[in-house]
N, CA, C and O atoms as a GROMACS GRO file, in nm:
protein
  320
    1UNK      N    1  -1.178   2.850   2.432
    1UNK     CA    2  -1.226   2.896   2.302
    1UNK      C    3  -1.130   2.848   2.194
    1UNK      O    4  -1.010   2.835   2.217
    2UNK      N    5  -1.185   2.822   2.072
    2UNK     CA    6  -1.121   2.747   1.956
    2UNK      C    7  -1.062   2.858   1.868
    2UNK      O    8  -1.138   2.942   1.820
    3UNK      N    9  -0.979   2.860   1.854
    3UNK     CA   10  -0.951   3.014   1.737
    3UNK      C   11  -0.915   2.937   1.584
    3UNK      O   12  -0.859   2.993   1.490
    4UNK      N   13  -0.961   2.800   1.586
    4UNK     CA   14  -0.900   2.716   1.445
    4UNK      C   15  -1.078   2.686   1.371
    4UNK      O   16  -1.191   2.654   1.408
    5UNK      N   17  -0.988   2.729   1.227
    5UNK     CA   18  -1.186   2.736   1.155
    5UNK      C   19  -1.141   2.577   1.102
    5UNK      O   20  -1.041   2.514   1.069
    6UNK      N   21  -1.256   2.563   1.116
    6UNK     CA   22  -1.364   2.393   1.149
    6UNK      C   23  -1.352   2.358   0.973
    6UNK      O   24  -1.352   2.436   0.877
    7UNK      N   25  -1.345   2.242   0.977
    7UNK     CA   26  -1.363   2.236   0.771
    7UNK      C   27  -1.529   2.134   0.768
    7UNK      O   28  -1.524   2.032   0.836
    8UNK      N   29  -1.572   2.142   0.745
    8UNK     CA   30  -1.697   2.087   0.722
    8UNK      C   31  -1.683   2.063   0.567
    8UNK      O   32  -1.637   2.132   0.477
    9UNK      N   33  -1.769   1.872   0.572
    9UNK     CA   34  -1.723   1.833   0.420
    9UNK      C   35  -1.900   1.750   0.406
    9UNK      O   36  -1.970   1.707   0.498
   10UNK      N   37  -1.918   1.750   0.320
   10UNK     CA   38  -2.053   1.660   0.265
   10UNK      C   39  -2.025   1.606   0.168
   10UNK      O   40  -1.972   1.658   0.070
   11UNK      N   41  -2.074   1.439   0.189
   11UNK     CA   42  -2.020   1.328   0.094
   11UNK      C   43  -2.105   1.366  -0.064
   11UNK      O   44  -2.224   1.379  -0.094
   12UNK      N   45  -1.989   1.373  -0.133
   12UNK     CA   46  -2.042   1.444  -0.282
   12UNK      C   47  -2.155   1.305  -0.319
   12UNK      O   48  -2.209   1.328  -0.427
   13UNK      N   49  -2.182   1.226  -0.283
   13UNK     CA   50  -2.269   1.113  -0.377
   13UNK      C   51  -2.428   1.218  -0.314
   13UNK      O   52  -2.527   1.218  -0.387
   14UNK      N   53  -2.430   1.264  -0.237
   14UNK     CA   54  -2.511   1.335  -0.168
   14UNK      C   55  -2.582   1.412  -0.243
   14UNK      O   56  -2.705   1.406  -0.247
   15UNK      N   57  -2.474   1.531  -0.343
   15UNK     CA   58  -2.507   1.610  -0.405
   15UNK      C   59  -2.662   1.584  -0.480
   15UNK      O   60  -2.762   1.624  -0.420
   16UNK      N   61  -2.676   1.512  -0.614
   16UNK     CA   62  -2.744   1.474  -0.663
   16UNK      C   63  -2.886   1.440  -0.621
   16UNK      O   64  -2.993   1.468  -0.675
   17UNK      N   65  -2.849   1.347  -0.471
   17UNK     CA   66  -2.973   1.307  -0.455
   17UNK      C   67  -3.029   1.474  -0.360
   17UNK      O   68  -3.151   1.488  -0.344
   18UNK      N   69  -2.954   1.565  -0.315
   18UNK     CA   70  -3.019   1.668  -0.252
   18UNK      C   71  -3.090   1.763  -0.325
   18UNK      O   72  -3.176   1.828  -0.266
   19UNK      N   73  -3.066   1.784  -0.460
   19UNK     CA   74  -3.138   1.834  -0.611
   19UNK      C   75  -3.250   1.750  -0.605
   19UNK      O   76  -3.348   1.816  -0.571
   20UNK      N   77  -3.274   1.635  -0.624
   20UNK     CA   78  -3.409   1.538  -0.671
   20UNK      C   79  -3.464   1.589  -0.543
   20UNK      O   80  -3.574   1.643  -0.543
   21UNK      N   81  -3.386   1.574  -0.423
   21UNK     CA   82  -3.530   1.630  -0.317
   21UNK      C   83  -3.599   1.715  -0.306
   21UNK      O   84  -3.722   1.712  -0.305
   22UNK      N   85  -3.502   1.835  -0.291
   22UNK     CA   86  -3.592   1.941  -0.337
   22UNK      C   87  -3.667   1.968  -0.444
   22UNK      O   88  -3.777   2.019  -0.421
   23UNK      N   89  -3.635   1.945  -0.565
   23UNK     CA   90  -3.713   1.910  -0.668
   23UNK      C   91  -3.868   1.858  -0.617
   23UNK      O   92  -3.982   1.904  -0.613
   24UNK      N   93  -3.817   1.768  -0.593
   24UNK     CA   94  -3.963   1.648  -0.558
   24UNK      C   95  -4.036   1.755  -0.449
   24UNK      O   96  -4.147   1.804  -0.469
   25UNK      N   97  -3.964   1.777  -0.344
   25UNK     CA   98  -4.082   1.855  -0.258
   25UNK      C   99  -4.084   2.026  -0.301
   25UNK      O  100  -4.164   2.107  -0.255
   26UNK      N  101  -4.010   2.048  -0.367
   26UNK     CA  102  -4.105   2.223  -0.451
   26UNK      C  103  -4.220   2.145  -0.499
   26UNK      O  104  -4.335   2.167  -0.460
   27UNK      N  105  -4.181   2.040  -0.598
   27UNK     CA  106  -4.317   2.048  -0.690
   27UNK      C  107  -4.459   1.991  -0.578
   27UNK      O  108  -4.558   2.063  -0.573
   28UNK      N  109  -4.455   1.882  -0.508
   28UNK     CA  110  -4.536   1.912  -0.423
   28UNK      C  111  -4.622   1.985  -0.301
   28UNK      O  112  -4.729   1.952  -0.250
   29UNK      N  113  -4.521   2.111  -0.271
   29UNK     CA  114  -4.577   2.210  -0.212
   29UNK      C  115  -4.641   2.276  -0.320
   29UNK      O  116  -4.760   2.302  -0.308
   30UNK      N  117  -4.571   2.312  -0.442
   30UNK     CA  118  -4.658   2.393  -0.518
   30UNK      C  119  -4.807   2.356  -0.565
   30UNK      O  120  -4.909   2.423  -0.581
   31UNK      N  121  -4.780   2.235  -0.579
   31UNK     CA  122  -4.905   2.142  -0.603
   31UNK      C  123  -5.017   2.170  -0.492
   31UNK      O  124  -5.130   2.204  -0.528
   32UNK      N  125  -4.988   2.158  -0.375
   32UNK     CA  126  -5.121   2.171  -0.285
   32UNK      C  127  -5.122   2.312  -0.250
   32UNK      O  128  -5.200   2.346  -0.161
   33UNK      N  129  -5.028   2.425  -0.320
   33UNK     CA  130  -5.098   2.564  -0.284
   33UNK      C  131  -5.006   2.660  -0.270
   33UNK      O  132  -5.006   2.772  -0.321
   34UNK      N  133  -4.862   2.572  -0.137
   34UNK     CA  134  -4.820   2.662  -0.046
   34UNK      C  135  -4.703   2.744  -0.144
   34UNK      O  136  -4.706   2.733  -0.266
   35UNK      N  137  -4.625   2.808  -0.090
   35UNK     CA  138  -4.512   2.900  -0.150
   35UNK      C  139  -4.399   2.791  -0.071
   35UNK      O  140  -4.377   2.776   0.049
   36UNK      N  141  -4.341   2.726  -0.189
   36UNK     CA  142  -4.267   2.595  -0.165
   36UNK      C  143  -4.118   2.680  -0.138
   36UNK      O  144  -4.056   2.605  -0.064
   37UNK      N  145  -4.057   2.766  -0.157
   37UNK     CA  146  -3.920   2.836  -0.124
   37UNK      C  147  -3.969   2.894   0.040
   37UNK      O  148  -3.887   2.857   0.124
   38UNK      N  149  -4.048   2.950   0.079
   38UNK     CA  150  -4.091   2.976   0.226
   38UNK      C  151  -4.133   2.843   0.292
   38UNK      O  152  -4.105   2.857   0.411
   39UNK      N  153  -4.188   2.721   0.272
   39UNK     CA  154  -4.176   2.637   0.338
   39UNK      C  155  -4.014   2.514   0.345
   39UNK      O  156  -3.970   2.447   0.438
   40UNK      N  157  -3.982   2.526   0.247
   40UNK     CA  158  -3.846   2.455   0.206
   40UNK      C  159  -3.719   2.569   0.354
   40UNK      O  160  -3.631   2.522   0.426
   41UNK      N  161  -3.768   2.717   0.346
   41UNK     CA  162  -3.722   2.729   0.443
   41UNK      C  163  -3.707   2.748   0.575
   41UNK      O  164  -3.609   2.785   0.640
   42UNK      N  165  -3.845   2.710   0.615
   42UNK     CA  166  -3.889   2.684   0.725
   42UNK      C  167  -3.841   2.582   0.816
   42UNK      O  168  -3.797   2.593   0.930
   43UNK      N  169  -3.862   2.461   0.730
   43UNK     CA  170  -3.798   2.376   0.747
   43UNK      C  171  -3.674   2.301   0.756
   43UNK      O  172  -3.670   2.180   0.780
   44UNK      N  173  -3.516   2.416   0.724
   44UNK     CA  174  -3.419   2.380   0.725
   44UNK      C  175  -3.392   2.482   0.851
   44UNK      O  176  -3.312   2.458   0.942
   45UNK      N  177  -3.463   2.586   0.841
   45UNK     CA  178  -3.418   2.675   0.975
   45UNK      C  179  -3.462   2.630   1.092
   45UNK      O  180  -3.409   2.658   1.200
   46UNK      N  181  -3.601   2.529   1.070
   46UNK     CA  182  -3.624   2.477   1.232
   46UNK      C  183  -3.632   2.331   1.245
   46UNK      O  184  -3.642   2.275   1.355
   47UNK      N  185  -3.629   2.263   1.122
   47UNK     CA  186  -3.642   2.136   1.148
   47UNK      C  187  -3.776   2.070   1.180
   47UNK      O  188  -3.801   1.954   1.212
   48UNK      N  189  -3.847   2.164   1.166
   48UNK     CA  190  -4.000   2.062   1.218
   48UNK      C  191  -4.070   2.058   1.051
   48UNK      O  192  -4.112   2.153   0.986
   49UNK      N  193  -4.065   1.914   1.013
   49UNK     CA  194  -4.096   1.823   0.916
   49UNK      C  195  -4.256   1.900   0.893
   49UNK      O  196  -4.260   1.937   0.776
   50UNK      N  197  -4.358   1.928   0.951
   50UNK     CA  198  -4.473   2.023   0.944
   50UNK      C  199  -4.458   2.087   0.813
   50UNK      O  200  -4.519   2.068   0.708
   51UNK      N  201  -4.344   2.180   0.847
   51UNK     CA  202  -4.337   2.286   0.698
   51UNK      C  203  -4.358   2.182   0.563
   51UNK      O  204  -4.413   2.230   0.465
   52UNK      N  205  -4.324   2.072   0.559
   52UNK     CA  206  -4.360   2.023   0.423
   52UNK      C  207  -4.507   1.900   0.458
   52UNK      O  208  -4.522   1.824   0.554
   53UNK      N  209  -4.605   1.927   0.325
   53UNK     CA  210  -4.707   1.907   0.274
   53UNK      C  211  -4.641   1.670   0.300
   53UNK      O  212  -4.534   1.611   0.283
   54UNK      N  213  -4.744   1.637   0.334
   54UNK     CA  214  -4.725   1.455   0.285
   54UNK      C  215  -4.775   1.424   0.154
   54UNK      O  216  -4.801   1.310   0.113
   55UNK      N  217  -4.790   1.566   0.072
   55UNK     CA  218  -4.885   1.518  -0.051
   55UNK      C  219  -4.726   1.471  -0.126
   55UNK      O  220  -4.611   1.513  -0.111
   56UNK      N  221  -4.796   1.345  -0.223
   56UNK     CA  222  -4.714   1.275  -0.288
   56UNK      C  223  -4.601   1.288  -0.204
   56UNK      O  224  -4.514   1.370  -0.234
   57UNK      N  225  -4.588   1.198  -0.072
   57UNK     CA  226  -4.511   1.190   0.016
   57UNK      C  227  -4.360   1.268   0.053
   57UNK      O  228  -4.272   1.215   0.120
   58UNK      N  229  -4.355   1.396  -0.003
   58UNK     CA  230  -4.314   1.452   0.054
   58UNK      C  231  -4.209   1.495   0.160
   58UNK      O  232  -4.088   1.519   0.157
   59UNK      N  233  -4.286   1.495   0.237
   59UNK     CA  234  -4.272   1.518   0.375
   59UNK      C  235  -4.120   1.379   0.437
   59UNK      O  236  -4.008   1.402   0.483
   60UNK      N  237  -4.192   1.242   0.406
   60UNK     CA  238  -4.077   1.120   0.426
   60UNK      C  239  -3.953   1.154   0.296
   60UNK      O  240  -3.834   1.128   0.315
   61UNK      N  241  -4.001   1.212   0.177
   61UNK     CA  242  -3.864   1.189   0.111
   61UNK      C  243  -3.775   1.355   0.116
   61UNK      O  244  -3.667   1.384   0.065
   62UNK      N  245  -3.847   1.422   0.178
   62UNK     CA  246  -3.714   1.520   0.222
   62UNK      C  247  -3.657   1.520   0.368
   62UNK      O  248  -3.575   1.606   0.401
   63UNK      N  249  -3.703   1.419   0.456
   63UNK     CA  250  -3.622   1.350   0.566
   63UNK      C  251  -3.532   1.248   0.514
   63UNK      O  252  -3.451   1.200   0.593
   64UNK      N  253  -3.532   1.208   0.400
   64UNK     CA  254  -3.414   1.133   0.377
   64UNK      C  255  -3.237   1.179   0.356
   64UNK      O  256  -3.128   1.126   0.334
   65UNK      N  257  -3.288   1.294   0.374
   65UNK     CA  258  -3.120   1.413   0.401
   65UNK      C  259  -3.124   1.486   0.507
   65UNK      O  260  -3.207   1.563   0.555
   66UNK      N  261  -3.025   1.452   0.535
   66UNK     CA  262  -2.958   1.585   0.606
   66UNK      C  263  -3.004   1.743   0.599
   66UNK      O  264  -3.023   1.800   0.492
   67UNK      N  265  -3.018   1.793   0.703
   67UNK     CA  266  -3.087   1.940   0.628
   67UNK      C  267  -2.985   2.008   0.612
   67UNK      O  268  -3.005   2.096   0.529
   68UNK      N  269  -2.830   2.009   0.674
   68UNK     CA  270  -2.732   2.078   0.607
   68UNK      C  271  -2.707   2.033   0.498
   68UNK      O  272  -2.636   2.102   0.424
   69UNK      N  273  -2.750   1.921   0.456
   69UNK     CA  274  -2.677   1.874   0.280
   69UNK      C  275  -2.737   1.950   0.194
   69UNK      O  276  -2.694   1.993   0.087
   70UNK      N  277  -2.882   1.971   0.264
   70UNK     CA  278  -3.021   2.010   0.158
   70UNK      C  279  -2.900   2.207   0.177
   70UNK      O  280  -2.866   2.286   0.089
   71UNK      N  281  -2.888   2.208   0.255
   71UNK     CA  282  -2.845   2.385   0.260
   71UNK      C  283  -2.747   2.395   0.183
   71UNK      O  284  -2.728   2.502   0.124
   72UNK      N  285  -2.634   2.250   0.160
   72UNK     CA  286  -2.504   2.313   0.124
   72UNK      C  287  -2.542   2.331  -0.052
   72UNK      O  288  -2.480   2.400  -0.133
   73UNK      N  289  -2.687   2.229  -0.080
   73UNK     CA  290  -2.714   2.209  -0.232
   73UNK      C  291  -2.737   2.372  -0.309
   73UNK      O  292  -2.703   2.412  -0.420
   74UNK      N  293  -2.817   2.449  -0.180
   74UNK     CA  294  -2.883   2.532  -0.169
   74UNK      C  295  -2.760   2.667  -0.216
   74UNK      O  296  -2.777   2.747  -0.308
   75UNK      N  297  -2.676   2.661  -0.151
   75UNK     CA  298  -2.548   2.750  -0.132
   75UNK      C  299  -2.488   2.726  -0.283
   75UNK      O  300  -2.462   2.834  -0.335
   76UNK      N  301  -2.466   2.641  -0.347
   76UNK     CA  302  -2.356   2.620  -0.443
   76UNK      C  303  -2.471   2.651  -0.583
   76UNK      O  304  -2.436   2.715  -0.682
   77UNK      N  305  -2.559   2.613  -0.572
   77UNK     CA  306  -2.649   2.640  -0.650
   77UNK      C  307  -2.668   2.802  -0.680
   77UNK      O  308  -2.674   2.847  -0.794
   78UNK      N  309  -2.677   2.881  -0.566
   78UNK     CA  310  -2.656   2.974  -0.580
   78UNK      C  311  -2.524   3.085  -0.635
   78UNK      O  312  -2.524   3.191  -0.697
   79UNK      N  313  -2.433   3.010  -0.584
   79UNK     CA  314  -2.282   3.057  -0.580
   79UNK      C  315  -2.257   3.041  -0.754
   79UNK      O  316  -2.164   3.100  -0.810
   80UNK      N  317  -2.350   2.959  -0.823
   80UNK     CA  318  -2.296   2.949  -0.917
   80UNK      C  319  -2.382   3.011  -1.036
   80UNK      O  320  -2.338   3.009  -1.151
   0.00000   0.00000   0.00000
């Protein structure tokens, strides 16, 4: 067993583009209906790409991150 805490780092150029994603896929879940904060977290808690809509493609441009990057955007956003 490890008793040393772990540092976990995400490359800041990251930041930015993890805002436009989510961005881009709220507004297209909202667009075809669904409750885009319950599918946005569906999809970081399980990973199955499903939870997001392919409308206005979607679905391919929030696989272009990391889903911890998309979480850490998620965290600081909040924190602040």
């Amino acid at each position: 067993m490890n008793n040393e805490t772990m540092m976990y780092k995400v490359d800041k150029e990251n930041e930015n583009q993890a805002r436009e994603i989510l961005l881009t896929v709220y507004d297209a879940l909202k667009e075809k209906g669904y409750n885009p904060i319950s599918q946005i977290v569906g999809y970081i808690l399980s990973g199955d790409p499903t939870y997001i809509t392919n409308h206005n493609n979607a679905r391919s441009v929030i696989r272009k991150i990391e889903r911890d990057e998309l979480l850490e955007e998620l965290v600081k956003a909040y924190l602040k």
